[in-house]
C-alpha positions, 0 to 999 in steps of 0.5 A: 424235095431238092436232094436227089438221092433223096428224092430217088429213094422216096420214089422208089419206096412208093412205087415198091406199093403194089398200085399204079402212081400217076405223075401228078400225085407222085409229083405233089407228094414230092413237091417237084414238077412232073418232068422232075418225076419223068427224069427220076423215074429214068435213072431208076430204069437205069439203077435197074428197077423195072418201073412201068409206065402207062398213058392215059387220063389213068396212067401212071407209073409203077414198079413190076416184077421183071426177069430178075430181081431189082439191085437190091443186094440180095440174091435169090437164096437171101431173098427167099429167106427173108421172105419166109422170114418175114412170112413166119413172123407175120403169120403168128404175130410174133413180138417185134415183127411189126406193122414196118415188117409186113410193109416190108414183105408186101413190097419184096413179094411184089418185086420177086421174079416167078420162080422165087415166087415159087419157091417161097410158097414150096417151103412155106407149105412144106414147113410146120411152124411150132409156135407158143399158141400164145396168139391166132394164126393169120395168113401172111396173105391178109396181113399183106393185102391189109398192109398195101392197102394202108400204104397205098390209102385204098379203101378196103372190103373184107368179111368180118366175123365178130367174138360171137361168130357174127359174120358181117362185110366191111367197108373200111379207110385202113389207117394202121396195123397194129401188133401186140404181140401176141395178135394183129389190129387193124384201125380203120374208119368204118365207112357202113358204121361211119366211125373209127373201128378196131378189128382183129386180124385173126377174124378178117378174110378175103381182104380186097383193097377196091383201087379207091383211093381216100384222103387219111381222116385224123384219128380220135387220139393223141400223139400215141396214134394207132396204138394209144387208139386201140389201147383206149379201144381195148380198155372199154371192152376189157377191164384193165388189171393192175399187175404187182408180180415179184419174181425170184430171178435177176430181171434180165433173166425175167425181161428175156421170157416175158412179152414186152406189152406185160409192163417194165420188170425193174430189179428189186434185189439182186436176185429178185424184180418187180413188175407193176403195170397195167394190161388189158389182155385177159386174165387167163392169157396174163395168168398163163404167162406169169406161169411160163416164166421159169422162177418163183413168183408171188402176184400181189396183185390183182384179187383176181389174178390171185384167185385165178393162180390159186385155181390154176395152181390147184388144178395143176397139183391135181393133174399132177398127183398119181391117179389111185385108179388105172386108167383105162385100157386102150 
């Protein structure tokens, strides 16, 4: 890589992994020499980033939290609400807080001085979050761990319990983490099971990346990659419905209240639209969210969707209608 900036900006965005970078693998993934690597390293030292170095047969180099914070053009108030930010959004796998913006918060809290360390955490257990329930709550903590883990091709050990409570330990490659929306994925090799494997973050705990650094295996699927994989994955488990929903409201308003891995609403009048997908999401969780939408609706499809909005609509009629006899006194 013979464009410096570049370079530089590669660098950095390497060592921002918390893990320890020797010279020479730094120096073949740049394509430079290792004295290229030594000068770099010195005109970040010089930008202001607190690069580490170590020697020995193991040393290396890598960027520690200093004094105060990296010239990263923010300042402590901006740093720490990025940070609960991107902790929030990371916990309740909200829509479009992806895989890159965990990456992103594993390298901001590794960079952040004690005191705003400090700080994030205050607020963070002081704060409440009021979420949709739509998805599991996860600990930005596993979510972090799992994600430096990726970037750094450590190998990964962590407890596991399976949909029917079975708790087992993993040893896994981590390959990528995948958001859907309303939960987070891990693909990864499985290395006790010796294959590919899809694991949902909501039933991970004590992630621990072990220092074991891996070569990445190709992944069994097309150009989709860890997405297309756990789509196929999921599909096995779970039957595929094949949505055909009308509403009765302009598709911008739709589009705005449901979550984008539901499918493409298209205008089907001025005042109404259409939506025609797939999904393997389960058949209450599609229901719920068809009944969220603040518009009339009628679901063509399929038979069960229908069945199950009549039921739902049923149960809701009852709860609704005033009770002949008086509730019970406290």
């Amino acid at each position: 890589m013979t464009d410096t900036p570049a370079r530089l900006l590669t660098l950095l965005s390497l060592l921002q992994t918390p893990r320890e970078w020797p010279g020479r693998e730094l120096a073949e993934r740049l394509e430079v020499s290792q004295r290229t690597i030594r000068r770099d390293v010195d005109r970040l030292r010089d930008l202001g980033y607190p690069v580490e170095a170590t020697r020995g047969s193991i040393g290396g180099y890598r960027l520690v939290a200093g004094t105060a914070m990296p010239p990263l053009l923010l300042d402590d108030e901006e740093a720490v609400a990025i940070a609960v930010g991107l902790r929030a959004g990371a916990g309740h796998a909200i829509e479009g807080v992806d895989e890159a913006s965990v990456r992103a918060l594993a390298k901001l809290e590794q960079v952040l001085p004690s005191r705003l360390r400090h700080r994030v955490s205050s607020l963070q257990n002081a704060t409440v979050a009021f979420t949709r329930g739509d998805g599991a709550t996860i600990d930005p903590r596993t979510l972090t761990a799992i994600a430096s883990a990726v970037t750094a091709r450590e190998r990964l050990r962590f407890a596991y319990r399976a949909g029917d409570g079975t708790p087992s330990k993993r040893q896994a490659e981590p390959y990528r983490l995948v958001s859907t929306g309303s939960r987070w994925y891990l693909v990864a090799y499985d290395l006790d099971r010796e294959d590919w494997r899809t694991f949902r973050v909501d039933r991970v705990s004590e992630p621990f990346a072990t220092g074991a650094r891996f070569t990445p295996r190709d992944l069994p699927a097309g150009d989709g990659g860890a997405a297309e994989f756990l789509a196929v994955s999921m599909s096995r488990t779970q039957p595929e419905l094949r949505l055909d929903v009308t509403f009765r409201a302009p598709a911008e308003s739709v589009r705005a209240q449901l979550p984008a891995g539901l499918g493409t609403v298209e205008p089907s009048g001025e005042h109404s639209c259409r939506l025609r997908s797939t999904s393997t999401d389960s058949l209450e969780w599609v229901a719920l969210r068809l009944a969220m939408v603040d518009c009339a609706f009628e679901a063509h499809g399929p038979p069960e969707l229908v069945e199950h909005l009549r039921g739902l609509g049923a149960r809701l009629t009852r709860a609704a209608a005033p009770s002949r006899a008086a509730p019970p006194e406290a």
